[in-house]
Residue, then its C-alpha position, 0 to 999 in steps of 0.5 A: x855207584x855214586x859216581x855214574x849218578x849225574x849222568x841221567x840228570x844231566x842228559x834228563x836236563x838236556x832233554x827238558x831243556x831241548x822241549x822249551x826255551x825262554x824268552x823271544x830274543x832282541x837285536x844283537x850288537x853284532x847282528x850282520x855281516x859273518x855271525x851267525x844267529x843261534x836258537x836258544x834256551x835263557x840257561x839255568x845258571x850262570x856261565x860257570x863249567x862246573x855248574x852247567x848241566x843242561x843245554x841252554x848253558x851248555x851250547x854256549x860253554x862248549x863255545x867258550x872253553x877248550x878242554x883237555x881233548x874234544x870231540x868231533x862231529x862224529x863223536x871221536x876224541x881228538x886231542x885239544x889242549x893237552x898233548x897227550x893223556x897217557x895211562x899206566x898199565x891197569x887204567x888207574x893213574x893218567x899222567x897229563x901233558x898240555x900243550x905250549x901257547x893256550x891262553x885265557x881270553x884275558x891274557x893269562x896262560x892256561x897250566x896243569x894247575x888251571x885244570x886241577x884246580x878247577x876240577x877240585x872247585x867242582x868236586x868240592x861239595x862245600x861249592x855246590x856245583x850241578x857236576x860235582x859227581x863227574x869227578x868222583x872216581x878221582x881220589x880224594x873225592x869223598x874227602x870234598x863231600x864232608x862237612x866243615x869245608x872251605x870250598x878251596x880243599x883239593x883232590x888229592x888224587x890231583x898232583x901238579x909237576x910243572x906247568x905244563x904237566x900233572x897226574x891223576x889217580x883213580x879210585x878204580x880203573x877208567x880207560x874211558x878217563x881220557x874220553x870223559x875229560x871233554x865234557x863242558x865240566x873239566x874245562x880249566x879256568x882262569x885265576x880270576x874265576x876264584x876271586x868272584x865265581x858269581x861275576x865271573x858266571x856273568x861275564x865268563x872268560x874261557x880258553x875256547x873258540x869264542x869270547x864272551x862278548x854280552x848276556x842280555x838276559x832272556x834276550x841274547x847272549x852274544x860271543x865272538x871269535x877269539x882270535x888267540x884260539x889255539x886248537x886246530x879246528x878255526x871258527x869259519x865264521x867272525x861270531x855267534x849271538x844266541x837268541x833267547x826264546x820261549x816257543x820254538x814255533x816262533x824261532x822257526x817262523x824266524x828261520x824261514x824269515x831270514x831273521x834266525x839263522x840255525x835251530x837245532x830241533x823242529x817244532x811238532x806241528x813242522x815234522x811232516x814237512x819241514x825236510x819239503x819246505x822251501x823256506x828253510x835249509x834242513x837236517x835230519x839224521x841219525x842222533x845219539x839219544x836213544x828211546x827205550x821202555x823199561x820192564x821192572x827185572x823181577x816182575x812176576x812171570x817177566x823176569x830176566x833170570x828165567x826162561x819164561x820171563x826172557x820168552x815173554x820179553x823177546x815175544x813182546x819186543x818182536x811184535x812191535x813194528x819199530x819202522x812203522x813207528x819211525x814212519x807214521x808216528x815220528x814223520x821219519x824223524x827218527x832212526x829203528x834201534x838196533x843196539x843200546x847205544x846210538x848210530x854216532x857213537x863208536x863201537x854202534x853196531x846193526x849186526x850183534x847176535x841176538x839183534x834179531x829180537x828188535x826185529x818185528x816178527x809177528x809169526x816167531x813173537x806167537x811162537x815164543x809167546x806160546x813157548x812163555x805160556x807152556x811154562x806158566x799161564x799170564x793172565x794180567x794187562x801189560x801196561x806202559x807208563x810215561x809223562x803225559x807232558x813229553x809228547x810220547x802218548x802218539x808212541x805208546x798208543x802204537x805200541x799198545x795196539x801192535x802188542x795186542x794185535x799180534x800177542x793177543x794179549x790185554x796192554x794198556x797206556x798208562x799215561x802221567x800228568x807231569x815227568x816229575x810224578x812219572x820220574x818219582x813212582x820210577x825212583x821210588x818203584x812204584x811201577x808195576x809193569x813196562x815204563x818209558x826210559x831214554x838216554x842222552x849221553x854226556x861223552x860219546x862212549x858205549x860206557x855212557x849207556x851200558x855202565x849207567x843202565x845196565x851194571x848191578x852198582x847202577x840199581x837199587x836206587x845207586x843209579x840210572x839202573x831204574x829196572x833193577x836189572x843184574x847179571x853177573x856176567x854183565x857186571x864183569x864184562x863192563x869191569x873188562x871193559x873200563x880196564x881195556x886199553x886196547x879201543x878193538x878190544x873195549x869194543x869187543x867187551x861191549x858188544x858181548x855185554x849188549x849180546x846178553x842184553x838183546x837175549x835177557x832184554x832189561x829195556x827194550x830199544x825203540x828208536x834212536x830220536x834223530x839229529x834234527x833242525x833247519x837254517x835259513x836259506x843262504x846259511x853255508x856249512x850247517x850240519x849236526x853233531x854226535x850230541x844233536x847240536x848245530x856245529x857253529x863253527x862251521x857255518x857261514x853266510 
């Protein structure tokens, strides 16, 4: 399906982002006194929503706007503009009432039309926006991606009732809709935006926390408190200045100098001893990003429909030691997997049936090896393919080695100059052996790791199903799940979907990379959030 397509691109773009930033930053004009200074990336685009999938813009427009819900620090849904977001009986019509008061920081009221408008700018492929996909399970979606358009078409499944009220119709059923709506891309915009899209991406005005004060390019971008912010969660602080750098090791020299005061991740070089160093306040836990590896789902003599290949698939995941890689590769900056989805994302469990296959267990992985060997002989080198530029080779050399001392068998790194010829031979399956995949999610659901992965729709090039894995049973269980109204029994659906994929093994999880970062000495209130960002809001000095 088209529609889950965006969600590894934009969580690929995050990830890329988080590994380099742009520029060293220069004084903010509001430097001092109770703003607090941020460690940045320049953003690829403008300042728009829609056209914002990556992290350097995305730290600052989750600041700037207010969306129909939001998520807190745990990654639970709460209701932010809207009142209430109410489905009808088979999760495909949701009717919408916002509440009374919002405002845009330039006087305007925030209405129904404010958002249905600006999703349909989104959608609108004649407008060209990064996040156009997220909106294709509204109805009308495919009519916005024809040629001939002007750009102001909407989506029809998009209807207003009055101001403070409007429904939506789904193609399909989509319980998880009220969840997804808190992502940076259905944020409202203002009038004003569709009278000049690229001054506004310049200068944004948004209905959120802050307000745009400044973008000094590749410098700063500044933001202060928007004293008409209407949610229930207030900014403890009076603003935030990002600052724009190009190597983190530099921005973290300014942390413990004072002169930065919060970054959200920990250079290389820190990793070991960042958590020890007196000059800097620390953070390290458990994050929502997972890392797996990826065995293509009809490889000879590893298949996920037969015994022989799950026998090899179990052996092969119980022989690697994933504690040991945590400890001794990643310096603790990191959490063992135990599901295939992440420690801060409701429904995450330590205890599913089958969980005891991402367990190392040198003496059953012999056992079940042998078992896969009575049935048919293999012979061949398992090879693990990755970008040599994303720093996983330390990785995958412990993997390597663990797989062959404990199964005996020939396994081999298989390491790629650059992530996009790794990421084209993956699309273009083009790899004969095991591959290294992760996720980082765009709304903190289990429908984020499981649907994009794992669902039939998601393979053959539709998705972010690189293994080709399909299972019936799999499929159905997910389509159970996306008509759940019932949280205690989406839960459910999902866990019985990962209990089959622990038995067949698509990909096998590795590790959960941890929420990890520092602030300056003197810094109050710093913690991380569900998406491994710095909760600004919060902090002082």
């Amino acid at each position: 399906m088209k529609k889950k397509a965006i969600a590894v691109v934009a969580g690929a773009c995050a990830l890329g982002m988080l590994l380099g930033g742009c520029g060293a930053a220069g004084d903010s004009s509001n430097a001092g006194g109770n703003v607090i200074t941020a460690y940045n990336s320049e953003p690829q685009n403008a300042l728009i929503p829609g056209n914002t999938n990556e992290t350097g813009g995305g730290k600052v427009g989750q600041l700037l706007f207010a969306n129909l819900v939001r998520y807190d620090s745990k990654g639970d849904t709460k209701m932010e503009v809207a009142e209430s977001i109410e489905p009808n009986k088979d999760a495909t019509q949701y009717t919408v009432k916002l509440k009374d008061g919002w405002k845009f920081t330039d006087g305007t009221p925030v209405t129904a039309e404010s958002f249905t408008k600006s999703w349909s700018y989104t959608a609108n492929a004649k407008n060209a926006q990064k996040c156009s996909s997220f909106f294709s399970m509204i109805k009308g979606y495919d009519d916005l991606q024809k040629d001939g358009l002007k750009g102001d078409e909407q989506l029809s499944g998009l209807k207003v009732i009055d101001d403070k009220t409007f429904t939506i119709d789904l193609d399909q059923q989509d319980s998880v809709f009220p969840i997804k709506v808190g992502y940076l891309a259905f944020a409202p915009l203002p009038e004003s935006f569709y009278k000049d899209p690229k001054a506004f991406g310049e200068k944004p005005v948004g209905n959120g926390m802050y307000k745009f004060d400044k973008w000094d390019h590749n410098s700063q971008i500044v933001l202060t408190k928007n004293a008409d912010y209407k949610g229930e969660e207030q900014p403890k602080n009076d603003g935030v200045t990002f600052k724009i750098y190009t190597s983190p090791d530099s921005a973290y020299a300014d942390v413990q100098a004072g002169n930065l005061d919060v970054m959200d991740t920990v250079p290389a070089a820190d990793t070991k001893t960042f958590e020890k160093d007196p000059s800097v306040e620390a953070y390290n836990k458990a994050g929502s990003v997972i890392q797996t590896f990826t065995i293509p789902a009809n490889m000879k003599h590893w298949e996920t429909n037969t015994e022989e290949g799950q026998l090899r698939r179990q052996a092969l995941s119980m022989a690697i030691d994933r504690q040991q890689i945590v400890d001794k590769v990643l310096n603790g900056v990191g959490t063992p997997a135990t599901d295939f989805t992440a420690p801060v994302i409701p429904g995450y469990s330590k205890d599913l049936k089958n969980g005891k296959y991402l367990k190392a267990n040198p003496t059953e992985a012999k056992k079940l090896w042998a078992k896969a060997e009575a049935i048919a002989k293999w012979d061949g080198t398992l090879t693990f393919s990755f970008n040599a530029d994303g720093g996983a080779q330390p990785i995958f050399d412990a993997v390597v080695n663990q797989v062959k001392n404990t199964l005996g068998i020939k396994a081999a790194t298989n390491p790629m100059p650059t992530f996009q010829e790794f990421r084209n031979a993956v699309s273009d399956r083009k790899i004969d052996g095991a591959f290294r995949t992760g996720w980082q999610p765009d709304y903190p659901s289990a429908e984020n790791y499981l649907y994009q992965l794992y669902d039939s729709d998601a393979a053959d090039g539709n998705g972010s199903n690189d293994g080709d894995y399909k299972n019936a049973e799999v499929d159905e269980l997910l389509s159970k799940a996306a008509a759940a109204t019932n949280t205690d029994e989406q839960i459910d659906l999902y866990h019985q979907t990962e209990e089959i994929l622990l038995e067949q093994l698509p990909a096998v999880p590795l590790y959960y990379s941890n929420a990890d970062g520092v602030a300056a000495k003197g810094v109050k209130g710093f913690e991380m959030d569900w998406q491994n960002q710095p909760i600004y809001e919060n902090m002082t000095k």
